[in-house]
MMTF fields as JSON, N, C-alpha, C and O atoms, coordinates in Angstrom:
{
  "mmtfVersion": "1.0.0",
  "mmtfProducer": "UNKNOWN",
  "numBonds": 387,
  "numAtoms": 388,
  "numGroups": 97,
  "numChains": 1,
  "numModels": 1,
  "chainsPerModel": [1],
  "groupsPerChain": [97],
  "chainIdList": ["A"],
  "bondAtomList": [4, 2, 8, 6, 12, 10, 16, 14, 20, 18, 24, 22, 28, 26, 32, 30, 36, 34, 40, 38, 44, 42, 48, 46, 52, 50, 56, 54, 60, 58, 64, 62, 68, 66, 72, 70, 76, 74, 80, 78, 84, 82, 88, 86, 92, 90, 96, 94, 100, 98, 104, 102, 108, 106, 112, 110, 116, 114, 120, 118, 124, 122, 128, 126, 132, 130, 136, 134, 140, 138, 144, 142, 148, 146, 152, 150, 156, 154, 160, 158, 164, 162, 168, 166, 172, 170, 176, 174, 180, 178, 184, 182, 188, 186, 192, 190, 196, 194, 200, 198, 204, 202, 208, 206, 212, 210, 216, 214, 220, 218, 224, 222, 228, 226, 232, 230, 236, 234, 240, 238, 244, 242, 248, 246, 252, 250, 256, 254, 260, 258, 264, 262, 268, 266, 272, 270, 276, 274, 280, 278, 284, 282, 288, 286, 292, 290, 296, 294, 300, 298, 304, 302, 308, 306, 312, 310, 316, 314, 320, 318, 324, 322, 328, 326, 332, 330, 336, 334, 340, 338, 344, 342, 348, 346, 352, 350, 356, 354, 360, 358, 364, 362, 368, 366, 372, 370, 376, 374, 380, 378, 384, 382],
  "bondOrderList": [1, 1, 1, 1, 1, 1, 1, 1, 1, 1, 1, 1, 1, 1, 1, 1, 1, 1, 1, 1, 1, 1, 1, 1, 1, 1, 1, 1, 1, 1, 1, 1, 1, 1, 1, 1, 1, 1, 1, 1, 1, 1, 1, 1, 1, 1, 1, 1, 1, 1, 1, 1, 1, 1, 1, 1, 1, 1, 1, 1, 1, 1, 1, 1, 1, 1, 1, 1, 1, 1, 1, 1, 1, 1, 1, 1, 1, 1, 1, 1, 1, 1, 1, 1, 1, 1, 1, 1, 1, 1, 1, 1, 1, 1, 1, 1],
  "groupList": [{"groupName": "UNK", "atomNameList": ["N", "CA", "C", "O"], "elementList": ["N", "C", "C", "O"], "formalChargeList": [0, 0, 0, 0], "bondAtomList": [1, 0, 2, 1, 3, 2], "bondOrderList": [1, 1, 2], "singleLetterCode": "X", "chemCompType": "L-PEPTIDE LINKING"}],
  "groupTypeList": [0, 0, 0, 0, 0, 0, 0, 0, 0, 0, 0, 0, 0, 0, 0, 0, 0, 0, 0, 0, 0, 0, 0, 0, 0, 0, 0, 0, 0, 0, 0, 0, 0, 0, 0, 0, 0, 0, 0, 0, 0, 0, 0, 0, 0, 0, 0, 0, 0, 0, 0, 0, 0, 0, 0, 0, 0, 0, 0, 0, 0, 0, 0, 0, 0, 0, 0, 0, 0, 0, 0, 0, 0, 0, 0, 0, 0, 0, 0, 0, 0, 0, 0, 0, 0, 0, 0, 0, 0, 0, 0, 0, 0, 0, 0, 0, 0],
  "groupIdList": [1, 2, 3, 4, 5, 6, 7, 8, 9, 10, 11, 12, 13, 14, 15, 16, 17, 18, 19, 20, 21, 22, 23, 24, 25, 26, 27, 28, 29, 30, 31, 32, 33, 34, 35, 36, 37, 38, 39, 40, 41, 42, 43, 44, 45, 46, 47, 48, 49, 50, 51, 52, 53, 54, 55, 56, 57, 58, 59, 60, 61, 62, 63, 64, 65, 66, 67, 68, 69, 70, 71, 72, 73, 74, 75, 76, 77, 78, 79, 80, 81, 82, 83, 84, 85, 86, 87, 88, 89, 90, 91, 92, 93, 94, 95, 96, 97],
  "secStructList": [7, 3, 3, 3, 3, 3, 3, 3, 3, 3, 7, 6, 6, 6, 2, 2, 2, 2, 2, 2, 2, 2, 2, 2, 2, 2, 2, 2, 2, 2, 2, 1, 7, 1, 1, 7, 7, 3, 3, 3, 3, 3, 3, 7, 1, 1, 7, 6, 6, 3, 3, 3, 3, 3, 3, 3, 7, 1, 1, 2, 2, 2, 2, 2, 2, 2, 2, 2, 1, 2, 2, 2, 2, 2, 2, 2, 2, 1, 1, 1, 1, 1, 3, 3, 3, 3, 3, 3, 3, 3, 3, 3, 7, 7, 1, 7, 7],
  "xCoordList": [-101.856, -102.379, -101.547, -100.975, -101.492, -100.602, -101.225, -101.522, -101.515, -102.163, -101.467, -100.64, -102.457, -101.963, -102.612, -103.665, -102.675, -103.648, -102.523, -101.403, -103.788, -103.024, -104.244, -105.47, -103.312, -104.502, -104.077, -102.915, -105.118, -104.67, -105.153, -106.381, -104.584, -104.9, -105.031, -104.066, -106.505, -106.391, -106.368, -106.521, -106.104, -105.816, -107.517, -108.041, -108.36, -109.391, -110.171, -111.36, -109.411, -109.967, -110.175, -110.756, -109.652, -109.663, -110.204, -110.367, -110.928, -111.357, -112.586, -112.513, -113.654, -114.284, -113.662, -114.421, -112.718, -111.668, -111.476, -112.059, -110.663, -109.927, -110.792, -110.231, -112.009, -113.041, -113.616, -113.823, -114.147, -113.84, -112.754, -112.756, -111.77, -110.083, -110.183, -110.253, -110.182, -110.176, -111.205, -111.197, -112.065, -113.496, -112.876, -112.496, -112.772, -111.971, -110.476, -109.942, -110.038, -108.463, -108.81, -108.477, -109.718, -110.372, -111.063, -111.097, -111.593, -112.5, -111.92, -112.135, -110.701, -109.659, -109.306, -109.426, -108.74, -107.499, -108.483, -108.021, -109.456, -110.41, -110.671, -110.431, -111.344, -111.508, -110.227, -110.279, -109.129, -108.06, -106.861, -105.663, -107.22, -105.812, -106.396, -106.97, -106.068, -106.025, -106.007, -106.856, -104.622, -103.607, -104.828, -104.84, -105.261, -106.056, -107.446, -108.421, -107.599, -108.794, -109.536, -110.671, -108.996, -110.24, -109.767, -108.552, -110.338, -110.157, -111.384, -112.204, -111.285, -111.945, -111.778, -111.126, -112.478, -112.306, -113.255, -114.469, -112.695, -113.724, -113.164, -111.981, -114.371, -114.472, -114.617, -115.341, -113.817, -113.686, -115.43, -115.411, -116.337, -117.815, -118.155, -119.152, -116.926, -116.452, -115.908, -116.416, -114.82, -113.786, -113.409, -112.489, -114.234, -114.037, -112.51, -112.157, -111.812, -110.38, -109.474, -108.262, -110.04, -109.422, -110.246, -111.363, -109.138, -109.763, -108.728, -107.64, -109.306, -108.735, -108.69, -109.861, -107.816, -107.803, -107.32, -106.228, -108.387, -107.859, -107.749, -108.539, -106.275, -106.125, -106.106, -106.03, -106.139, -105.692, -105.472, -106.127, -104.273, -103.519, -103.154, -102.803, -102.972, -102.77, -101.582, -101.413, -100.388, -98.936, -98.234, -98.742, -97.317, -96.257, -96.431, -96.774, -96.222, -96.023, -97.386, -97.364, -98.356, -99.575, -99.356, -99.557, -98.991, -99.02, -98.033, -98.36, -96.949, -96.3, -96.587, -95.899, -97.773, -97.91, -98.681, -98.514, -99.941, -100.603, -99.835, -100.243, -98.71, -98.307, -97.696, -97.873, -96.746, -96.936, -98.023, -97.846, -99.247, -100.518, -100.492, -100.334, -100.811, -100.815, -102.255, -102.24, -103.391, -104.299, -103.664, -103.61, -103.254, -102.171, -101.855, -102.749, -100.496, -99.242, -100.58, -100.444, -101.494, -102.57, -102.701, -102.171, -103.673, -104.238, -103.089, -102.555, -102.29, -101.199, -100.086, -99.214, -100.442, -99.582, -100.719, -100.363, -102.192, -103.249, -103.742, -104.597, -103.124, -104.301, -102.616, -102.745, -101.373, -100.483, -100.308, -99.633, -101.25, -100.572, -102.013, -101.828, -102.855, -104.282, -104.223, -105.187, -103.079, -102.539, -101.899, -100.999, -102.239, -101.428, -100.201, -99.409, -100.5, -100.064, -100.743, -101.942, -99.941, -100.461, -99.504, -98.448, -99.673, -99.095, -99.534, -100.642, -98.538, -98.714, -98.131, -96.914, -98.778, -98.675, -98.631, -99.621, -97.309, -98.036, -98.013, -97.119, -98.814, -99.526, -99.633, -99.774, -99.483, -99.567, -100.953, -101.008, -101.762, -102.677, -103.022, -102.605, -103.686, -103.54, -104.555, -104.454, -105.859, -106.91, -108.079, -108.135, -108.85, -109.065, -107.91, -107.708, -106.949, -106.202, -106.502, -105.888],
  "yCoordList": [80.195, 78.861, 77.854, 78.167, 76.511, 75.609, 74.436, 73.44, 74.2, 73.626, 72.192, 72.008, 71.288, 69.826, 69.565, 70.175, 68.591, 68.135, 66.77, 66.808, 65.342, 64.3, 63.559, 63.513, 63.178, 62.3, 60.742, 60.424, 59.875, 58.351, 57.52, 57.555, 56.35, 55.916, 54.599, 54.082, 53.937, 52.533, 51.788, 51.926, 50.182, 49.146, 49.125, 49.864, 48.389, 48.456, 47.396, 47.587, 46.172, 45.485, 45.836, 45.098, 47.469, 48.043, 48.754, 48.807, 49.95, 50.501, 50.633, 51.691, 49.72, 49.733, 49.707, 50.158, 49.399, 48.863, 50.882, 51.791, 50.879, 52.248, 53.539, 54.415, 53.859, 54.375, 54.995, 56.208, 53.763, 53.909, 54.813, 55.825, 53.808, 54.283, 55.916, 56.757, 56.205, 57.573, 58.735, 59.937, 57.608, 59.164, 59.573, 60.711, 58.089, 58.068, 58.76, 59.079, 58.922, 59.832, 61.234, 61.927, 61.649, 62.868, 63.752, 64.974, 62.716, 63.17, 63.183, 64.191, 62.264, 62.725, 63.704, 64.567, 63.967, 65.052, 66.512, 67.146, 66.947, 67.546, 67.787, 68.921, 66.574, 66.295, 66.808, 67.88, 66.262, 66.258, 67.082, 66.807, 67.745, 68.411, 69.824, 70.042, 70.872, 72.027, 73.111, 73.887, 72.704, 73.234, 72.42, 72.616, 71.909, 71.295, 71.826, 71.107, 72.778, 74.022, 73.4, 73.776, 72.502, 71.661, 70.174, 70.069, 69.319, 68.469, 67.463, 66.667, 67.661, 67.289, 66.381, 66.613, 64.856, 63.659, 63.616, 63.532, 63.676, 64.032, 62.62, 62.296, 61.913, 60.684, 61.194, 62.181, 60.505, 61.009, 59.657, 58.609, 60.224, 59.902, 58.638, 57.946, 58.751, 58.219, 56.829, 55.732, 57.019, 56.352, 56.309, 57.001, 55.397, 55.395, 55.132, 55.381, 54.589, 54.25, 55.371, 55.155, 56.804, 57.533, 58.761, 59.276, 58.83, 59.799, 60.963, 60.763, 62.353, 63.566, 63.969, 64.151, 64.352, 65.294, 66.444, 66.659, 67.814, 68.971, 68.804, 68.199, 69.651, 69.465, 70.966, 71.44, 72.091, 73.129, 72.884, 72.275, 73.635, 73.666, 74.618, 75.446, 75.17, 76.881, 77.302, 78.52, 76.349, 76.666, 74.735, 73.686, 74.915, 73.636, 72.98, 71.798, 73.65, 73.272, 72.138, 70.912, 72.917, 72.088, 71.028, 69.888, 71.183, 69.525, 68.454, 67.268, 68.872, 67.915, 67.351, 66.684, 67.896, 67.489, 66.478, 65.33, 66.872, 65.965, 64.561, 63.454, 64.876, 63.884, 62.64, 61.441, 63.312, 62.779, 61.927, 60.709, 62.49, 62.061, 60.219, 59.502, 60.134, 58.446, 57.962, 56.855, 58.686, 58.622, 58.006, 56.924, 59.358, 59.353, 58.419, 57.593, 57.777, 57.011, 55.292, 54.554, 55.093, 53.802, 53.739, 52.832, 54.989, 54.884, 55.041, 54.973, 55.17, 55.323, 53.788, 53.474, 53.023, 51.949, 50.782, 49.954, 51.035, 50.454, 50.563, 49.804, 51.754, 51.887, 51.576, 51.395, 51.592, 51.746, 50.601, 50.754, 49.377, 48.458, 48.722, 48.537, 48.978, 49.396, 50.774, 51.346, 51.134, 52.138, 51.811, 50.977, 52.288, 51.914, 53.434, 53.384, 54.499, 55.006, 56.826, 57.107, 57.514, 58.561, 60.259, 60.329, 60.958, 62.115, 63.271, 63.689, 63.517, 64.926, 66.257, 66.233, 67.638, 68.624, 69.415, 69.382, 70.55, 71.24, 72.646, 72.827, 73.51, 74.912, 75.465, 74.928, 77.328, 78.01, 79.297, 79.97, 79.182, 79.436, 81.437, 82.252, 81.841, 83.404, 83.65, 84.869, 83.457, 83.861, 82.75, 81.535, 83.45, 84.37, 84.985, 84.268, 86.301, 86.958, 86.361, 86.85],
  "zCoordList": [-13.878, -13.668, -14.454, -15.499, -13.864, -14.088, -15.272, -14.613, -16.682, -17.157, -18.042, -18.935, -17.091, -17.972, -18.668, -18.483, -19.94, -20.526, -21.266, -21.776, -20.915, -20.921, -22.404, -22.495, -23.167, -24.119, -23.761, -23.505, -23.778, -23.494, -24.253, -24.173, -25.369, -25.785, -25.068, -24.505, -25.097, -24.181, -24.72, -25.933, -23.994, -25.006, -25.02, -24.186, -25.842, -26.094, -25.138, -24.885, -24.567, -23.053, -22.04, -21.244, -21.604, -20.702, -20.312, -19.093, -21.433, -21.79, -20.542, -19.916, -20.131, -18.979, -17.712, -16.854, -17.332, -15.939, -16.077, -15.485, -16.87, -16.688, -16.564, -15.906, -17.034, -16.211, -15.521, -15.557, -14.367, -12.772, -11.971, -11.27, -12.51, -12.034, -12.377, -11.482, -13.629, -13.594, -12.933, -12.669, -12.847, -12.363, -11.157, -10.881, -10.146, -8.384, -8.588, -7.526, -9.287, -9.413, -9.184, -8.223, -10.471, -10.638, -9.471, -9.328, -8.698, -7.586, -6.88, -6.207, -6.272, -5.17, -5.357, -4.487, -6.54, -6.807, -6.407, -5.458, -6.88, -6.728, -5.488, -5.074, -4.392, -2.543, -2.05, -1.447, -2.189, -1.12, -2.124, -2.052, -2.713, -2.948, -3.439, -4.505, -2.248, -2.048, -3.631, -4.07, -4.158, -5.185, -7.117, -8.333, -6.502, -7.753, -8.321, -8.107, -8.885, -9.521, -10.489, -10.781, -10.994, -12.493, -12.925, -13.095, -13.073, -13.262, -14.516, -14.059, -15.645, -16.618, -17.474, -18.493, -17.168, -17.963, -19.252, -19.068, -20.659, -21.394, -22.527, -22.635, -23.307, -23.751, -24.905, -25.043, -26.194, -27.883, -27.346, -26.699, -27.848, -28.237, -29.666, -29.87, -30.393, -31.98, -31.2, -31.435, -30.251, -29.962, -28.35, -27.914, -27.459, -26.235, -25.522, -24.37, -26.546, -26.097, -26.287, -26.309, -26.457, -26.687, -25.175, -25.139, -24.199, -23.159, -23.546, -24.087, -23.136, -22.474, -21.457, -21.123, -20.4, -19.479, -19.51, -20.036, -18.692, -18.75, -17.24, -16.515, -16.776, -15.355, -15.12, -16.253, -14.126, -13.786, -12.11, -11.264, -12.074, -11.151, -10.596, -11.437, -9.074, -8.98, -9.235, -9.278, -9.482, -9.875, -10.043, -9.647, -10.566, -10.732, -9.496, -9.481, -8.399, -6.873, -6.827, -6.944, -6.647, -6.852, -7.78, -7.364, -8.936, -9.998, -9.221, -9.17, -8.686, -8.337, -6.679, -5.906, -6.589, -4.868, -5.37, -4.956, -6.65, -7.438, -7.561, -7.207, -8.11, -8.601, -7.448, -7.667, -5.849, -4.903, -4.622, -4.577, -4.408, -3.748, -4.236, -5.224, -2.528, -2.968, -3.707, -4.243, -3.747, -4.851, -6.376, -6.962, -6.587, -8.344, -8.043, -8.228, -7.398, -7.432, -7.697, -8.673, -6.802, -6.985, -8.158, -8.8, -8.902, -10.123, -10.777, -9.67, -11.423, -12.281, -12.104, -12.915, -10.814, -10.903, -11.78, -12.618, -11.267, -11.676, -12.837, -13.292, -13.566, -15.297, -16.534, -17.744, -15.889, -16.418, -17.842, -18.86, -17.41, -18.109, -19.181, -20.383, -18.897, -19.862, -20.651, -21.16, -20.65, -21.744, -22.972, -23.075, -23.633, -25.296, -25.999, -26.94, -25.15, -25.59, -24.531, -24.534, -23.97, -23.463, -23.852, -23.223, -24.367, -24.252, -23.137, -22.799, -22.824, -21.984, -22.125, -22.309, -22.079, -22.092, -21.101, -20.37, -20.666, -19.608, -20.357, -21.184, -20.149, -20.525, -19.243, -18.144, -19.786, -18.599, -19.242, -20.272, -18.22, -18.383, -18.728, -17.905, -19.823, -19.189, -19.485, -19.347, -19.91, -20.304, -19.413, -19.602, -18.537, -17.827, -16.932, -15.951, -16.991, -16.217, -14.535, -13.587]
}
C-alpha cells in the first residue's frame, strides 16, 4: 500500500474556508477514484490551523491519478494561497500484510 501523509499549516483567516474545501476533496477522492482506500482529515483539537491527512492508496499509480483528478487540481489551486506552510510524506505500507 501506497501511504501519504500531508501536515498543513493554515494561515489562521482561512482556517474556516479551507475546511469545506478539504472535506469535498476527501469525499471525491474516496467517490470517484477507484485506486484511493483511506482518506483521513484529522484537526490538532489545541490548534485548528494545524490539519493532518492520512491518505492510502493501492500503489503510486493510484496517488498520481489522485493527483491528475480534476477534483485535486480545484482544491489545491483553491486552498493554495490559505496555506502557511505544508509537508509531505510518502510511506509504504506493511502492517496489515
Amino acid at each position: 500500500m501506497h501511504v501519504i501523509t500531508v501536515e498543513f499549516t493554515l494561515r489562521r483567516e482561512h482556517v474556516e474556508s479551507f475546511m469545506p474545501a478539504m472535506r469535498e476533496n476527501a469525499r471525491a477522492s474516496l467517490a470517484e477514484e477507484p485506486g484511493c482506500l483511506q482518506f483521513d482529515v484529522c484537526v490538532d483539537p489545541e490548534d485548528p490551523a494545524r490539519v493532518f491527512l492520512y491518505e492510502v492508496y493501492a500503489d503510486a499509480a493510484a496517488f498520481r491519478a489522485h493527483l491528475a483528478a480534476p477534483h485535486f487540481k480545484a482544491f489545491d489551486a483553491a486552498v493554495g494561497p490559505w496555506v502557511a506552510s505544508k509537508a509531505v510524506r510518502t510511506l509504504t505500507r506493511v502492517v496489515p500484510g
